[in-house]
N, C-alpha and C positions, 0 to 999 in steps of 0.2 A: 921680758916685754909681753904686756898681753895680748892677744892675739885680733884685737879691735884698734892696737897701734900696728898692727899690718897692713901694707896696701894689698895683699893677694884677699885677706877677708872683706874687704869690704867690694872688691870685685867678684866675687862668689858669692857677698851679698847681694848685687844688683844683679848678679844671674839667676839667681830663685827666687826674688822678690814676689814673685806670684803663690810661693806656698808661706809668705810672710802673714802673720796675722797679729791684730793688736792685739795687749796682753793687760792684763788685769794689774794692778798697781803699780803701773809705769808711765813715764813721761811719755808724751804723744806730740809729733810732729807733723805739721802740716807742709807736705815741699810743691810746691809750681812753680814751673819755668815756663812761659806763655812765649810765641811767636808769631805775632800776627803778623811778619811776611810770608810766613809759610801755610798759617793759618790751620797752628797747628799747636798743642802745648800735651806739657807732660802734669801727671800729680798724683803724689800718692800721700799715706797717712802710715805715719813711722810709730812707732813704741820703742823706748829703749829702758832697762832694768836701773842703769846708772849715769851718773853724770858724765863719766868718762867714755862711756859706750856712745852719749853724744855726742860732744864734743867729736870725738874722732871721725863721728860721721859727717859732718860741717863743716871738718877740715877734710878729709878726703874722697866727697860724694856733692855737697853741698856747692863748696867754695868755688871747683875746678868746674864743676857743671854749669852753673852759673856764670860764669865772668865768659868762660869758650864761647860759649852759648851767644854773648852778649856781641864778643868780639867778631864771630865767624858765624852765626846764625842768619842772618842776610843773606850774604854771598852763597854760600852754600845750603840755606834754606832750607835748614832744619835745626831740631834738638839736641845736644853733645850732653850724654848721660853716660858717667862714665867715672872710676875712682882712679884719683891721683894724687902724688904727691904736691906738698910744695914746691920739688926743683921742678917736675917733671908739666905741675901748671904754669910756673911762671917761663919755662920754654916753650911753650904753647903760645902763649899770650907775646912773648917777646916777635914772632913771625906776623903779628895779627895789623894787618893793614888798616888801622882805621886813623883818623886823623887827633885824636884826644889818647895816645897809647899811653903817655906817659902819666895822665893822669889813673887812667884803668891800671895802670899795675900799680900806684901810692894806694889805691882803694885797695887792692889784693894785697896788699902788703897790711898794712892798716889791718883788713879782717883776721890773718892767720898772725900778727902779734898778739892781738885783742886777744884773742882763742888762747894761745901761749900764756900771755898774764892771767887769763885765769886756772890756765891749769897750776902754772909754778907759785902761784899767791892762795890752792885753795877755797880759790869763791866760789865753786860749786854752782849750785843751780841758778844763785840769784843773780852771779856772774855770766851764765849763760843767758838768761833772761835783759840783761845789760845790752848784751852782743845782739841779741835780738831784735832790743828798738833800737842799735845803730842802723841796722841793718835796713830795718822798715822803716826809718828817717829818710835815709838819702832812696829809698824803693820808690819809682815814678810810675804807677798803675796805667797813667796816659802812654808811657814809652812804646815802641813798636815790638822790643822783648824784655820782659820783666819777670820780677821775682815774689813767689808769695811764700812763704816763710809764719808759719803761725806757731805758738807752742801751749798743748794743756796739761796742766799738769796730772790729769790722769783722764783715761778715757770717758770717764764721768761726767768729768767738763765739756767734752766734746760740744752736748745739747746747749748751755747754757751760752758756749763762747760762740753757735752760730748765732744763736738768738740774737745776741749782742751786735755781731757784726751786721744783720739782716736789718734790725732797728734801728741801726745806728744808720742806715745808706737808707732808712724808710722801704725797704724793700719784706719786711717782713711775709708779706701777702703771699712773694714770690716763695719762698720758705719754704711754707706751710703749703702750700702746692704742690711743690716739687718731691715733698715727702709724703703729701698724702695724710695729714698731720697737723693738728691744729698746736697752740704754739705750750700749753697744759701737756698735749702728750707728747711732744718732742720731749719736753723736761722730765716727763715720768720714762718714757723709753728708755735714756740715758741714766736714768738714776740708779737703776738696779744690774748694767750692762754689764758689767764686769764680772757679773757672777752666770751670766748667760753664753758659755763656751758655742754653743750654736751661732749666734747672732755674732760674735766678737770674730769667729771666723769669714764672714761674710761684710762682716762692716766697713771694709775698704770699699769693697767692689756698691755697696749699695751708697758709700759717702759719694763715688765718683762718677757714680750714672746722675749723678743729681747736681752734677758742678753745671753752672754755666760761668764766663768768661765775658 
């Protein structure tokens, strides 16, 4: 088994997460769980070498954080960051007082089959990719706690996929503000990023002073 299908690694992963940096020709993930009862959200920016080093992060960092989060974030008015199994979330979730429970574990269930079909069939990336827009299909940005979920496929893209997203909500202006950065040098910044071990270290910490919500 390797050691990325362990739930102890991926809890020793969210305990150093601060000496985590992105890495030069690997997937990149985008994770937010926002709580506007608490008014308060979490976010960071992942890199994984393989498909399966995702994957298992989705399934035991991703899945469980999110749905907790969704069920028991209210009431107890905060963030649940934390790695779990499947038995160990869906008994979480089975105590969760809210009045829709039954549907909230068909979606958990739903998500970590999906995950499962693509490991046992092979789809690899484009299969992850799949899981993604289910993901961000049924995702209500209006909700009180919600999920953002983005994936590039190398740190490179990073520039290009905010652009996109910034243009697309006609926000671009805010962008380019927030980076200090007009929208020519965001795309040259990121184009050569991955060969700039300085910058790749530091590149979470400067993605996340620049979120807004």
């Amino acid at each position: 088994m390797k050691k990325y299908n362990l739930i102890y690694y991926w809890q020793n992963f969210l305990a150093n997460e601060e000496d985590v940096s992105l890495k030069p020709n690997a997937y990149v993930i985008k994770f937010c769980i926002v709580n506007k009862y608490s008014y308060d959200y979490y976010c960071n920016w992942y890199s994984f070498a393989n498909v399966e080093k995702l994957i298992s992060f989705l399934k035991y960092v991703v899945i469980p954080s999110t749905y907790i989060t969704k069920a028991f974030g209210k009431d107890e008015n905060t963030i649940f960051l934390d790695a779990l199994d499947k038995y160990e979330c869906m008994e979480y979730l089975e105590k969760a007082n809210v009045f829709d429970k039954a549907e909230l574990l068909r979606k958990v269930n739903r998500e970590y089959d999906f995950l499962s079909r693509i490991e046992k069939c092979n789809l690899g990336i484009e299969g992850v990719k799949k899981y993604l827009e289910l993901v961000n299909k049924y995702n209500d940005r209006n909700a009180k706690i919600f999920l953002e979920l983005e994936f590039y496929k190398n740190v490179n893209m990073i520039g290009k996929g905010l652009i996109d997203e910034y243009e697309k909500e006609n926000m671009l202006d805010d962008l380019e503000e927030n980076m200090s950065l007009n929208k020519n040098e965001i795309l040259s910044m990121f184009e050569n990023i991955d060969k700039n071990m300085f910058m790749l270290k530091r590149l979470n910490t400067y993605l996340n002073n620049m979120l807004t919500f």
